[in-house]
CHARMM internal coordinates of N, CA and C (Angstrom, degrees):
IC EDIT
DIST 1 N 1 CA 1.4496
DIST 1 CA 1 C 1.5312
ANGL 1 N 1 CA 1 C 110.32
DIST 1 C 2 N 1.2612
ANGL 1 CA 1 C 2 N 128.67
DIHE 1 N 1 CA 1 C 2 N -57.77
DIST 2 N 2 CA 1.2647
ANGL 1 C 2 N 2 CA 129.28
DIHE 1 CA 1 C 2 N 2 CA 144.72
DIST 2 CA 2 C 1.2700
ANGL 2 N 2 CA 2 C 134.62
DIHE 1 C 2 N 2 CA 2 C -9.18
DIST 2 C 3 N 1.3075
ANGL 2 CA 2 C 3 N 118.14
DIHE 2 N 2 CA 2 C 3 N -53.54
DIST 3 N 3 CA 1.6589
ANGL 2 C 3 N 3 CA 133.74
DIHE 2 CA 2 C 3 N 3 CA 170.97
DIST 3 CA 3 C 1.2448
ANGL 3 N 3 CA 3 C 119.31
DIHE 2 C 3 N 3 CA 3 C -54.20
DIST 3 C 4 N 1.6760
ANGL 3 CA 3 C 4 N 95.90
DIHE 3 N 3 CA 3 C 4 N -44.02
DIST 4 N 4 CA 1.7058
ANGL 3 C 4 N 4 CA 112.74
DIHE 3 CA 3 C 4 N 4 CA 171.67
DIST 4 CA 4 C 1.1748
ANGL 4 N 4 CA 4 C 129.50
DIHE 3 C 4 N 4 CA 4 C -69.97
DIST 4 C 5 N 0.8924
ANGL 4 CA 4 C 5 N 112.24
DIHE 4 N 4 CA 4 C 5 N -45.24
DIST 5 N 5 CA 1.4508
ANGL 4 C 5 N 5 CA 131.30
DIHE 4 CA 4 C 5 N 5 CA 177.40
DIST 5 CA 5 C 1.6429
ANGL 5 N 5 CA 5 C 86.80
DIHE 4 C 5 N 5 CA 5 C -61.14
DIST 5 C 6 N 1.2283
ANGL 5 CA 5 C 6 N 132.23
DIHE 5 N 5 CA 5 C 6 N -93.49
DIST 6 N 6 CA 1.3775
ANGL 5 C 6 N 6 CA 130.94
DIHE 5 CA 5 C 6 N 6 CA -178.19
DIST 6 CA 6 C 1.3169
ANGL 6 N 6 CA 6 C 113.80
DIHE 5 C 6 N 6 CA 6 C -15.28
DIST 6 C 7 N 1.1795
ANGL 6 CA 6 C 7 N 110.88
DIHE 6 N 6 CA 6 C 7 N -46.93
DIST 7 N 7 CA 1.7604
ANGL 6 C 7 N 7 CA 101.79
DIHE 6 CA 6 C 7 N 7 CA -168.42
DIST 7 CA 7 C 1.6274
ANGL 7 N 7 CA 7 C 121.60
DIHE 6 C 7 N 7 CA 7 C -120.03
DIST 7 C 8 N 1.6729
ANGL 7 CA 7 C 8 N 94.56
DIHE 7 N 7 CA 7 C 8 N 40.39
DIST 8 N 8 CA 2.0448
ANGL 7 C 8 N 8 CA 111.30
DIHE 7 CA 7 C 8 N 8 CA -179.20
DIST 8 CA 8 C 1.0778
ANGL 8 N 8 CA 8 C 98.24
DIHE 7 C 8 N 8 CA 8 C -98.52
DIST 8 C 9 N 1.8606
ANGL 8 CA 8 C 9 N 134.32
DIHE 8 N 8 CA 8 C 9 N -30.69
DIST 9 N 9 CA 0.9708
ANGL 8 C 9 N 9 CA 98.21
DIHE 8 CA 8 C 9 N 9 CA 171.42
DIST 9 CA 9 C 1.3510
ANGL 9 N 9 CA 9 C 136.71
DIHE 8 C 9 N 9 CA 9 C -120.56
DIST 9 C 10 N 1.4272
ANGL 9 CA 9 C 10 N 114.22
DIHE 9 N 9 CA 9 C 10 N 49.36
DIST 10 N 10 CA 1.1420
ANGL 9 C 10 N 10 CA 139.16
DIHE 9 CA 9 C 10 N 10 CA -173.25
DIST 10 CA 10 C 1.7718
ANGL 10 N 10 CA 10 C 111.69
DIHE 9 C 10 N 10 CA 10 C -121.52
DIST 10 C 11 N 1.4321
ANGL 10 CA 10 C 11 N 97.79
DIHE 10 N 10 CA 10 C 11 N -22.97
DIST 11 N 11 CA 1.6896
ANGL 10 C 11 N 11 CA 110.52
DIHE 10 CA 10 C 11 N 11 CA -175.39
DIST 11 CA 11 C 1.9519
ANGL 11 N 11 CA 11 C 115.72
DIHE 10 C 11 N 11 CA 11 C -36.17
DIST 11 C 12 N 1.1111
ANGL 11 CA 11 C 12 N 123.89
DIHE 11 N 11 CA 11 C 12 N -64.33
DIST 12 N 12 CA 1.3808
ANGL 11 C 12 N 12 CA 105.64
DIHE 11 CA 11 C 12 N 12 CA 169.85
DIST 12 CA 12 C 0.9863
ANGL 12 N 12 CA 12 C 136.18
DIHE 11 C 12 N 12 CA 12 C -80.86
DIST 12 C 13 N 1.6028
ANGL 12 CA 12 C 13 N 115.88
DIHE 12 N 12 CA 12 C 13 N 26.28
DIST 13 N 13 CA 1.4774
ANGL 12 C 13 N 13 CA 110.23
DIHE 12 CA 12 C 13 N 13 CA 168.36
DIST 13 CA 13 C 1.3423
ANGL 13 N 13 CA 13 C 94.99
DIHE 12 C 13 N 13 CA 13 C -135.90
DIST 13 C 14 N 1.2575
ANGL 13 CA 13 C 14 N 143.98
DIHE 13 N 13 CA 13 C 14 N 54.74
DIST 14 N 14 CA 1.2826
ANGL 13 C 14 N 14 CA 117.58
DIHE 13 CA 13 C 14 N 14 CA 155.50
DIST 14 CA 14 C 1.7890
ANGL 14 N 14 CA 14 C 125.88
DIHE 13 C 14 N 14 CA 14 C -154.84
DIST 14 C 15 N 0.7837
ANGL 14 CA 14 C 15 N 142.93
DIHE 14 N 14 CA 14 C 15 N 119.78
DIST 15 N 15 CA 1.7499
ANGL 14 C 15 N 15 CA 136.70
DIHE 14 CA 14 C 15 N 15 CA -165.83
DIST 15 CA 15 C 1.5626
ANGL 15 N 15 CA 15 C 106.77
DIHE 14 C 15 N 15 CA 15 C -22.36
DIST 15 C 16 N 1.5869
ANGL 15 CA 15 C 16 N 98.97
DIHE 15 N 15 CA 15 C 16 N 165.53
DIST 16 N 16 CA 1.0898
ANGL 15 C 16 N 16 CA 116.70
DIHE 15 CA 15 C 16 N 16 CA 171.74
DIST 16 CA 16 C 1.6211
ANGL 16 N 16 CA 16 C 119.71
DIHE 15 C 16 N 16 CA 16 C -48.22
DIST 16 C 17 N 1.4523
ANGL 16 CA 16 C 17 N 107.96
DIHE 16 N 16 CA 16 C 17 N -57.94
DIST 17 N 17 CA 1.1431
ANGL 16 C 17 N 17 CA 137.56
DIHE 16 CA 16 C 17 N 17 CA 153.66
DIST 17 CA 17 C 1.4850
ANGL 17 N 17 CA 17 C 132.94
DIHE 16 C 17 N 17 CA 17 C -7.00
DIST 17 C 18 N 1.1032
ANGL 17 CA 17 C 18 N 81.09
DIHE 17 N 17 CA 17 C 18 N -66.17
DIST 18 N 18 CA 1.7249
ANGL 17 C 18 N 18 CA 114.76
DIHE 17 CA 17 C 18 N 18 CA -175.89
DIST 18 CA 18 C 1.4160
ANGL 18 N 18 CA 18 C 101.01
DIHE 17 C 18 N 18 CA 18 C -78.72
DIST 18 C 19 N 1.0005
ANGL 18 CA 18 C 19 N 104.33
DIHE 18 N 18 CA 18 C 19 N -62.12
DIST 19 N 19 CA 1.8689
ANGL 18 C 19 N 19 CA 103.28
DIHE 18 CA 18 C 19 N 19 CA 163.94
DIST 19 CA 19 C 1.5884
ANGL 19 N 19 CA 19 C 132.82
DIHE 18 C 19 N 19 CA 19 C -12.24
DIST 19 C 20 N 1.5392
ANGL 19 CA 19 C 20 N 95.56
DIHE 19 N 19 CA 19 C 20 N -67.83
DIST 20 N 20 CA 1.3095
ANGL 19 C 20 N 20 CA 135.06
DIHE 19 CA 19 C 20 N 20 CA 174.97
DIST 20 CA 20 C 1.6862
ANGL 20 N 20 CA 20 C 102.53
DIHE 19 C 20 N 20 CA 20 C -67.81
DIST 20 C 21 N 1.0126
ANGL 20 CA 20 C 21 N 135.07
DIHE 20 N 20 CA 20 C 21 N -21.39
DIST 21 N 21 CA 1.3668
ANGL 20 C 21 N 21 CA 121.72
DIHE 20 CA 20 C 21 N 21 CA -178.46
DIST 21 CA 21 C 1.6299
ANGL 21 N 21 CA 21 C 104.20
DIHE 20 C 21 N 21 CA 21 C -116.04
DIST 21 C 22 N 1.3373
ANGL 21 CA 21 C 22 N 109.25
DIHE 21 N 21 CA 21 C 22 N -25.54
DIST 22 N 22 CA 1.4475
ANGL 21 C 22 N 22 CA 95.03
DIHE 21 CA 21 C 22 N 22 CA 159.75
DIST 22 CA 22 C 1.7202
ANGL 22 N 22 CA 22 C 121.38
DIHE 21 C 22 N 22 CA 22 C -68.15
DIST 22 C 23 N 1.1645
ANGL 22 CA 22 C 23 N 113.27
DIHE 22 N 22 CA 22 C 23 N -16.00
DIST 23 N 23 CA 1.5215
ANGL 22 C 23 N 23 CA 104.63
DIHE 22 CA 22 C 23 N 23 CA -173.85
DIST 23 CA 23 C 1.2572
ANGL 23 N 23 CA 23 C 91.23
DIHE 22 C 23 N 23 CA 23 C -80.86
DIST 23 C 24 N 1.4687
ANGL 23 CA 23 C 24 N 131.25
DIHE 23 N 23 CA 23 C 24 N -64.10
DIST 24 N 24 CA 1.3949
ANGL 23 C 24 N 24 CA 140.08
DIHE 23 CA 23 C 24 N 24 CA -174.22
DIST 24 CA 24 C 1.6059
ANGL 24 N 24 CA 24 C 116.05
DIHE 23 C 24 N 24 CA 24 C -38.07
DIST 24 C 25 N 1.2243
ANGL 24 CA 24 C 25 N 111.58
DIHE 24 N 24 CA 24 C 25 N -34.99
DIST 25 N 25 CA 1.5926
ANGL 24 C 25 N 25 CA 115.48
DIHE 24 CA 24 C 25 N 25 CA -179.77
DIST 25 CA 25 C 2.1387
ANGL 25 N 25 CA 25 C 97.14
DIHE 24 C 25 N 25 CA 25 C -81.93
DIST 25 C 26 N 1.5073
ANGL 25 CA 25 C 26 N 103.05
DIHE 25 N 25 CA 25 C 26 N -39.44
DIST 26 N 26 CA 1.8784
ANGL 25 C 26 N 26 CA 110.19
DIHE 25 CA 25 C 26 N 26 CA 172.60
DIST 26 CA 26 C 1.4829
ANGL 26 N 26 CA 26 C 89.00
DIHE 25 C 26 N 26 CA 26 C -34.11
DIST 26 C 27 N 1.5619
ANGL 26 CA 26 C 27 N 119.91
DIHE 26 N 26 CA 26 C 27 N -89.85
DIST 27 N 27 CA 1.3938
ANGL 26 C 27 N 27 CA 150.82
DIHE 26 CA 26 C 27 N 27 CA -126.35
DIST 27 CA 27 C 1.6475
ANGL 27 N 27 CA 27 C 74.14
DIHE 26 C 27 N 27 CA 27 C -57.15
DIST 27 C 28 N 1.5961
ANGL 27 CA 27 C 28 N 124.57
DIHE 27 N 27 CA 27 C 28 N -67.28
DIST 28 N 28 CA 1.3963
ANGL 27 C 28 N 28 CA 113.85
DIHE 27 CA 27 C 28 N 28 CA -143.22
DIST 28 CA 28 C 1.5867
ANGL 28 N 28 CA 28 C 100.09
DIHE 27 C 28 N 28 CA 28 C -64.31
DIST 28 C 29 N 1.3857
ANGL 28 CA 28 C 29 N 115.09
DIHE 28 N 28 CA 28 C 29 N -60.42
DIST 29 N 29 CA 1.5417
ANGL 28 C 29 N 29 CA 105.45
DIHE 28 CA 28 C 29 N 29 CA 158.64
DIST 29 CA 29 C 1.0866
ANGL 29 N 29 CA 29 C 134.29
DIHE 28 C 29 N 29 CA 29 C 11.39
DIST 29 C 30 N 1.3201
ANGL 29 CA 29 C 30 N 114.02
DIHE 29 N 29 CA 29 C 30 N -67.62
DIST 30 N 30 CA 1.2678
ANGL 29 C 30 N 30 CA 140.25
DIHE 29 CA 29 C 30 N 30 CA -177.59
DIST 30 CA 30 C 1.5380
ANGL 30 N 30 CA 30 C 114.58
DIHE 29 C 30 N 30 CA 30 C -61.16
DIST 30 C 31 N 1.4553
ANGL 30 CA 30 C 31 N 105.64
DIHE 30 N 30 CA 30 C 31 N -88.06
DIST 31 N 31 CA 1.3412
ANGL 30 C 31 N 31 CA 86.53
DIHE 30 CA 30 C 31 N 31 CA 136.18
DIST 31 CA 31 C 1.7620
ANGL 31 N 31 CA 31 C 157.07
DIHE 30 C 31 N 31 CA 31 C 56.48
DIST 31 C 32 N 1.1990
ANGL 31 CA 31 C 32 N 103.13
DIHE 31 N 31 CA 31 C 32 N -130.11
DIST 32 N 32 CA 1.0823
ANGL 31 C 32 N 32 CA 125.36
DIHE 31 CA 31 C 32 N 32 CA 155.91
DIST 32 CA 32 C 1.9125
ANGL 32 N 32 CA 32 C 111.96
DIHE 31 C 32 N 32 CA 32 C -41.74
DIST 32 C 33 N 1.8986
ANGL 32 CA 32 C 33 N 98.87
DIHE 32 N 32 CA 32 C 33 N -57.55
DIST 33 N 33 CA 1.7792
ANGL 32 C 33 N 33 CA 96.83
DIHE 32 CA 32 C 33 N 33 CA -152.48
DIST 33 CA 33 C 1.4398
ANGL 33 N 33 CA 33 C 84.47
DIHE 32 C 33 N 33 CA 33 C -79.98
DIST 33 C 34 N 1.3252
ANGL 33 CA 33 C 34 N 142.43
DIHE 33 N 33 CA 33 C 34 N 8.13
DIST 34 N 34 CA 1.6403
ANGL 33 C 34 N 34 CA 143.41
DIHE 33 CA 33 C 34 N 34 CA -176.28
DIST 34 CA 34 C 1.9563
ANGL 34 N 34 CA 34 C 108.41
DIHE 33 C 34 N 34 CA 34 C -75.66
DIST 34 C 35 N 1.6903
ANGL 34 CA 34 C 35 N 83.53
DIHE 34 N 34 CA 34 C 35 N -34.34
DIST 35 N 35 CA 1.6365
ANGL 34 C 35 N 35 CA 100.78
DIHE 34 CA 34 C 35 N 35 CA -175.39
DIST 35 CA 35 C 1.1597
ANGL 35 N 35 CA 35 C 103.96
DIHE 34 C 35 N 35 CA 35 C -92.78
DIST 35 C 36 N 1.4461
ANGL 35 CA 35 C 36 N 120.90
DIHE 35 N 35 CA 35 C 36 N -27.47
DIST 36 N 36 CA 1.2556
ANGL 35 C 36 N 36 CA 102.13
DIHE 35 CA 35 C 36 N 36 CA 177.97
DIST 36 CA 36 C 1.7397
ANGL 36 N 36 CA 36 C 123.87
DIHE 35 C 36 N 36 CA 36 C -91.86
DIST 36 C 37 N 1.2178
ANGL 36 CA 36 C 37 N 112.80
DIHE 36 N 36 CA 36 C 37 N -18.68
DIST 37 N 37 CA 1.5185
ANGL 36 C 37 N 37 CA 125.20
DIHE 36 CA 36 C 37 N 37 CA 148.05
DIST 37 CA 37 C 1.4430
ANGL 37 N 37 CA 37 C 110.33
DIHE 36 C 37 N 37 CA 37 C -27.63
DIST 37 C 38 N 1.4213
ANGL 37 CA 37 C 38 N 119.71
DIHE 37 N 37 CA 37 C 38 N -85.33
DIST 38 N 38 CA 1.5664
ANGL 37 C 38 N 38 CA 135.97
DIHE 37 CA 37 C 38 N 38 CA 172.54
DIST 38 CA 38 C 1.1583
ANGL 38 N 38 CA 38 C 86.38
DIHE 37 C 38 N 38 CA 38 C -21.19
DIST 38 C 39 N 1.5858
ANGL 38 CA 38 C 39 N 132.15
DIHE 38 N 38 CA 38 C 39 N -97.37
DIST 39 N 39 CA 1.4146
ANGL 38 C 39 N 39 CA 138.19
DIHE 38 CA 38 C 39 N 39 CA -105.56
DIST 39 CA 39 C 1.6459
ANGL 39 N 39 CA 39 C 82.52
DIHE 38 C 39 N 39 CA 39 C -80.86
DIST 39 C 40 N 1.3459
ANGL 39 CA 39 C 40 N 159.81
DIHE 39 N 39 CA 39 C 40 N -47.24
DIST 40 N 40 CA 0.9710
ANGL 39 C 40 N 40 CA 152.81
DIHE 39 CA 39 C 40 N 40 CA 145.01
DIST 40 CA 40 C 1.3569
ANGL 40 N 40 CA 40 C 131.91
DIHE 39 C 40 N 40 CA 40 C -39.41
DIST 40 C 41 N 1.2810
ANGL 40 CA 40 C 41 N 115.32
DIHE 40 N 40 CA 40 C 41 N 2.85
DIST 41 N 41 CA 1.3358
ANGL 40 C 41 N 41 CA 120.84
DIHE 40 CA 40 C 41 N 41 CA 151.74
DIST 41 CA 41 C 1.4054
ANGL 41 N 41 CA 41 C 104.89
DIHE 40 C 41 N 41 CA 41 C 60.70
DIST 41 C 42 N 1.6788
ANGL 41 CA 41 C 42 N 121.95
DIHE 41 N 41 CA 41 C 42 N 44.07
DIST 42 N 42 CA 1.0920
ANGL 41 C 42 N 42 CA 118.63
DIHE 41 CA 41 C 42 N 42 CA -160.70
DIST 42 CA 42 C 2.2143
ANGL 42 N 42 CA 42 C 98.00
DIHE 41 C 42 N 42 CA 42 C -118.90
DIST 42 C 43 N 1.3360
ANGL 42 CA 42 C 43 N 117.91
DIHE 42 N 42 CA 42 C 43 N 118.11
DIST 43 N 43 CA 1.2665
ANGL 42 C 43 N 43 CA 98.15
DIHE 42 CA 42 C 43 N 43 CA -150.26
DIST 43 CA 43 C 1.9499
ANGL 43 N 43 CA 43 C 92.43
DIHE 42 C 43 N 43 CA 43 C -93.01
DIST 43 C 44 N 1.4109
ANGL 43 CA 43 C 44 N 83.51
DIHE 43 N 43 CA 43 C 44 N 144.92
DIST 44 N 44 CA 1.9039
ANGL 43 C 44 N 44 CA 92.69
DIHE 43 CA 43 C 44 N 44 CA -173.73
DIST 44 CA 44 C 1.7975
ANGL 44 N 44 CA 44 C 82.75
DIHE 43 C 44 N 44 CA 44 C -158.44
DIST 44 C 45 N 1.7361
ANGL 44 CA 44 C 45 N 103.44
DIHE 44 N 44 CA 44 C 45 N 118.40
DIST 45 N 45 CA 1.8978
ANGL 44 C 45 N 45 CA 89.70
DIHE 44 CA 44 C 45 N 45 CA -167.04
DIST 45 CA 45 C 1.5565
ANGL 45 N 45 CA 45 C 71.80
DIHE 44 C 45 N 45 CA 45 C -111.29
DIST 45 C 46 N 1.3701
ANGL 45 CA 45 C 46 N 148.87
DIHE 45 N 45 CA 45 C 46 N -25.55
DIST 46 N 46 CA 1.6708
ANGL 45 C 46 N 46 CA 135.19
DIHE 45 CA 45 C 46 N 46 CA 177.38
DIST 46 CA 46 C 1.1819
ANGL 46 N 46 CA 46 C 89.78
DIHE 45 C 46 N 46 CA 46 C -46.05
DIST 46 C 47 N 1.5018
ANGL 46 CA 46 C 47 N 125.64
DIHE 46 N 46 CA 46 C 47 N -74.59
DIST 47 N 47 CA 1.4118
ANGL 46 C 47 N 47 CA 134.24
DIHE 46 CA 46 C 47 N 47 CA -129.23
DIST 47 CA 47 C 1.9837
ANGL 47 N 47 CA 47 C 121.12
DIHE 46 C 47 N 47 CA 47 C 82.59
DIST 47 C 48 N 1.6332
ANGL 47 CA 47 C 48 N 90.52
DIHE 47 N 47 CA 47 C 48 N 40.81
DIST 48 N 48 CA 1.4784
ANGL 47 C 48 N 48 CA 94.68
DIHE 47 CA 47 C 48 N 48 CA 179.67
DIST 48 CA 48 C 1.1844
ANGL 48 N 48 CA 48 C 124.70
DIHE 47 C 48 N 48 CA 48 C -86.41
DIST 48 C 49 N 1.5675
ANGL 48 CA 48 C 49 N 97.20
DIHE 48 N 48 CA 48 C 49 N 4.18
DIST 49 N 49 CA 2.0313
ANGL 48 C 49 N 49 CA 99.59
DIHE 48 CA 48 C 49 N 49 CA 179.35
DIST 49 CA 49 C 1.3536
ANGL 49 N 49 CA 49 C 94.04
DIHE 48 C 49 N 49 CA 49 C -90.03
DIST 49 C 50 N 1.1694
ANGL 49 CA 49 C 50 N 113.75
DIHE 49 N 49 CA 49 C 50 N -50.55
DIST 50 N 50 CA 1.5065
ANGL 49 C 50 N 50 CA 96.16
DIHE 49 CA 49 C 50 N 50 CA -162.87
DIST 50 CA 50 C 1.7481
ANGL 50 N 50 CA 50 C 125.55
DIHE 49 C 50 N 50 CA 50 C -86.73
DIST 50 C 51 N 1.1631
ANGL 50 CA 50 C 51 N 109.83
DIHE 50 N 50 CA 50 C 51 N -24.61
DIST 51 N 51 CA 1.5011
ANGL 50 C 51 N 51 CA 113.85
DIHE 50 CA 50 C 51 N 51 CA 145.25
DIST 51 CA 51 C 1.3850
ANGL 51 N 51 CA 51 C 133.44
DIHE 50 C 51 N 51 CA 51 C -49.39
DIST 51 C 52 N 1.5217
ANGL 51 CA 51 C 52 N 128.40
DIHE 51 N 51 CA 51 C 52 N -80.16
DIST 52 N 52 CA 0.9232
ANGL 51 C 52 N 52 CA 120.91
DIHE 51 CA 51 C 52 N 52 CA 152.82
DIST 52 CA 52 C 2.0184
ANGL 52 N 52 CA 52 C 134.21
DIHE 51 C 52 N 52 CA 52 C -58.49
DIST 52 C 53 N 0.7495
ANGL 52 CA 52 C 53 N 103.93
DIHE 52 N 52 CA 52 C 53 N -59.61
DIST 53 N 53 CA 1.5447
ANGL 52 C 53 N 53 CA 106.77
DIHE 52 CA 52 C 53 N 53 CA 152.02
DIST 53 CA 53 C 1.6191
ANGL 53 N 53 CA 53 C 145.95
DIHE 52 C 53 N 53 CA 53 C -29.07
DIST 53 C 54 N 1.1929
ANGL 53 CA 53 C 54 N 100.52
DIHE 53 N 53 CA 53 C 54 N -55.15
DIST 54 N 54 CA 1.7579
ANGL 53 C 54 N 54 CA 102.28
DIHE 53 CA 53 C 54 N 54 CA -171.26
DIST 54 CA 54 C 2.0124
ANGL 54 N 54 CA 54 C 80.40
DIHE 53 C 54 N 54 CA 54 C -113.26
DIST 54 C 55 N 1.3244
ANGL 54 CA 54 C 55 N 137.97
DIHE 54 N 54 CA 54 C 55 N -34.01
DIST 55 N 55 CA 0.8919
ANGL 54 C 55 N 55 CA 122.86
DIHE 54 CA 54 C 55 N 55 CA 173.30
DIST 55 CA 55 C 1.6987
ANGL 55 N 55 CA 55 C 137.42
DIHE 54 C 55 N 55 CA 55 C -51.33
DIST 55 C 56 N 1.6597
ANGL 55 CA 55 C 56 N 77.07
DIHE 55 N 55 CA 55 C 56 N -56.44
DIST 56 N 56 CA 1.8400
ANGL 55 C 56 N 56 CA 106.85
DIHE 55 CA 55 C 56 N 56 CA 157.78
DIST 56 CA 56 C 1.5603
ANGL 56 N 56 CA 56 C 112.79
DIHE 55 C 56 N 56 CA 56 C -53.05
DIST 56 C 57 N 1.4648
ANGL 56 CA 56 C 57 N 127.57
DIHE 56 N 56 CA 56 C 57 N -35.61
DIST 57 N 57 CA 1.3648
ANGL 56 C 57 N 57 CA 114.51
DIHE 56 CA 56 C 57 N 57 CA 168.82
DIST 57 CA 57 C 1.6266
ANGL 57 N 57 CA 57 C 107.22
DIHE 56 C 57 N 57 CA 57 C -62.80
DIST 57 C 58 N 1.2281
ANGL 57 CA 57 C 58 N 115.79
DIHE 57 N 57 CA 57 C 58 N -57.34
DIST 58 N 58 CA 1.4265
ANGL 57 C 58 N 58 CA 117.80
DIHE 57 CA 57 C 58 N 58 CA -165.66
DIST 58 CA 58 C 1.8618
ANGL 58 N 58 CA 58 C 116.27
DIHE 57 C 58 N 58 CA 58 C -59.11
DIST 58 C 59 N 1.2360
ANGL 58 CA 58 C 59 N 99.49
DIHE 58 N 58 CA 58 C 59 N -25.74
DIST 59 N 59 CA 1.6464
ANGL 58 C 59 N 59 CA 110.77
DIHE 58 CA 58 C 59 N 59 CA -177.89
DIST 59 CA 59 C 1.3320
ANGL 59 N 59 CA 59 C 87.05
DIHE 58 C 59 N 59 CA 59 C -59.76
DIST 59 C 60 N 1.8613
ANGL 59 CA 59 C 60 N 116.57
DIHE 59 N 59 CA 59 C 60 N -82.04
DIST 60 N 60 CA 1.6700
ANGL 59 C 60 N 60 CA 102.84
DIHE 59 CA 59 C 60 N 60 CA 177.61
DIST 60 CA 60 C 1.2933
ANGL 60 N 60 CA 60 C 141.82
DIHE 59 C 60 N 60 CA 60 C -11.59
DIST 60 C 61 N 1.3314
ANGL 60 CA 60 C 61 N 111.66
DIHE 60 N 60 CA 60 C 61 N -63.58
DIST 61 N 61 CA 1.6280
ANGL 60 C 61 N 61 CA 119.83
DIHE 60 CA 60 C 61 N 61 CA 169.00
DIST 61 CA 61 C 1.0447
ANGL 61 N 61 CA 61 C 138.58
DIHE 60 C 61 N 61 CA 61 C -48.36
DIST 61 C 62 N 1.8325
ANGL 61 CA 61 C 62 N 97.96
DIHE 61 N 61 CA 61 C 62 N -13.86
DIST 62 N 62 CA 1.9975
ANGL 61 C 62 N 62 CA 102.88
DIHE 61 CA 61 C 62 N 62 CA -140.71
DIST 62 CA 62 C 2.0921
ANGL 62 N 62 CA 62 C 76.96
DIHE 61 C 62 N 62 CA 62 C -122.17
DIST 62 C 63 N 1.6699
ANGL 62 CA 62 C 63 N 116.16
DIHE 62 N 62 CA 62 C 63 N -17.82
DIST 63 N 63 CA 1.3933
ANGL 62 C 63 N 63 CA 101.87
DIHE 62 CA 62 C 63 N 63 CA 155.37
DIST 63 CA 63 C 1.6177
ANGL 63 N 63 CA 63 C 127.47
DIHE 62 C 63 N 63 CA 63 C -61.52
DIST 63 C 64 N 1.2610
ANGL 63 CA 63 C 64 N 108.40
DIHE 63 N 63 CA 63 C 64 N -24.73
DIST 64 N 64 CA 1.4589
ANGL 63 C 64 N 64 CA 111.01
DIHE 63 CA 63 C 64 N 64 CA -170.13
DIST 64 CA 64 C 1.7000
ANGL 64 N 64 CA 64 C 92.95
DIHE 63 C 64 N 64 CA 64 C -86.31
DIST 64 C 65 N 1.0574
ANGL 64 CA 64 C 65 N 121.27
DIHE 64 N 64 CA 64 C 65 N -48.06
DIST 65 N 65 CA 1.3900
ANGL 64 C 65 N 65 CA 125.59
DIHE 64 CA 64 C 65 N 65 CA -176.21
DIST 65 CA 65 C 1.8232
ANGL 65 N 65 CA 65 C 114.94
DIHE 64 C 65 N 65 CA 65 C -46.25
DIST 65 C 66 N 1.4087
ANGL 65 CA 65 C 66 N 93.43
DIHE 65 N 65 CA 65 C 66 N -51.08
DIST 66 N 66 CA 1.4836
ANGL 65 C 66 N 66 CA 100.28
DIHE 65 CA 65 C 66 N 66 CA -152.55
DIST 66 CA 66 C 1.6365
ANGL 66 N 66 CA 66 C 102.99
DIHE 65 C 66 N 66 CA 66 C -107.57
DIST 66 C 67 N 1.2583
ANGL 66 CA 66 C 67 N 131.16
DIHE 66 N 66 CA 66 C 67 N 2.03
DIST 67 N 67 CA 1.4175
ANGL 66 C 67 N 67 CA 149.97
DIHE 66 CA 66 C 67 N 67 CA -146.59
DIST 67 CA 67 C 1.7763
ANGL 67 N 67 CA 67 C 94.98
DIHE 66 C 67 N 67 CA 67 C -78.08
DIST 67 C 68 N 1.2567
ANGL 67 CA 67 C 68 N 119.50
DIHE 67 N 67 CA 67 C 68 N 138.37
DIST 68 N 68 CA 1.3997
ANGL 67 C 68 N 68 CA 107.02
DIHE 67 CA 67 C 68 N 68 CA 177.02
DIST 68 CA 68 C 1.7225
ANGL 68 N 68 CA 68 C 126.34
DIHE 67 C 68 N 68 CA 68 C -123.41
DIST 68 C 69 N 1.1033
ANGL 68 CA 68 C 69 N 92.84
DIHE 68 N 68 CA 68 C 69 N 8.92
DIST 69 N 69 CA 1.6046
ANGL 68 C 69 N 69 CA 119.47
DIHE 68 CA 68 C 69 N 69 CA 175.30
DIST 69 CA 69 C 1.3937
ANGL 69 N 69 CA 69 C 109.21
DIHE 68 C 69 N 69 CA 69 C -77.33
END
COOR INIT
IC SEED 1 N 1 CA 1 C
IC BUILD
């Protein structure tokens, strides 16, 4: 879900490639802000911050990054 989210809004502009490494960079994302949720004791039982949230930041970035137009 992560992967996806990472790479919806980048989908018509960018390689196969690019695709595939934006989800992969999503997933780790994820991840990471999953542990860091916990260790702050911050309660989210969806997991909508860091899916939509810290994912949704990275989708942004990863259009300018990976954009092929």
């Amino acid at each position: 879900m992560a992967g996806l989210i990472s790479v919806t809004g980048a989908s018509a502009n960018v390689s196969l490639w690019g695709a595939a490494l934006i989800g992969a960079i999503g997933s780790l994302i994820y991840s990471y802000t999953k542990k860091l949720i916990e260790r702050y004791e911050i309660d989210d039982p969806l997991d909508n911050s860091e899916i939509h949230g810290f994912c949704g930041i990275w989708s942004i970035i990863a259009v300018g990054i990976f954009d092929i137009d």
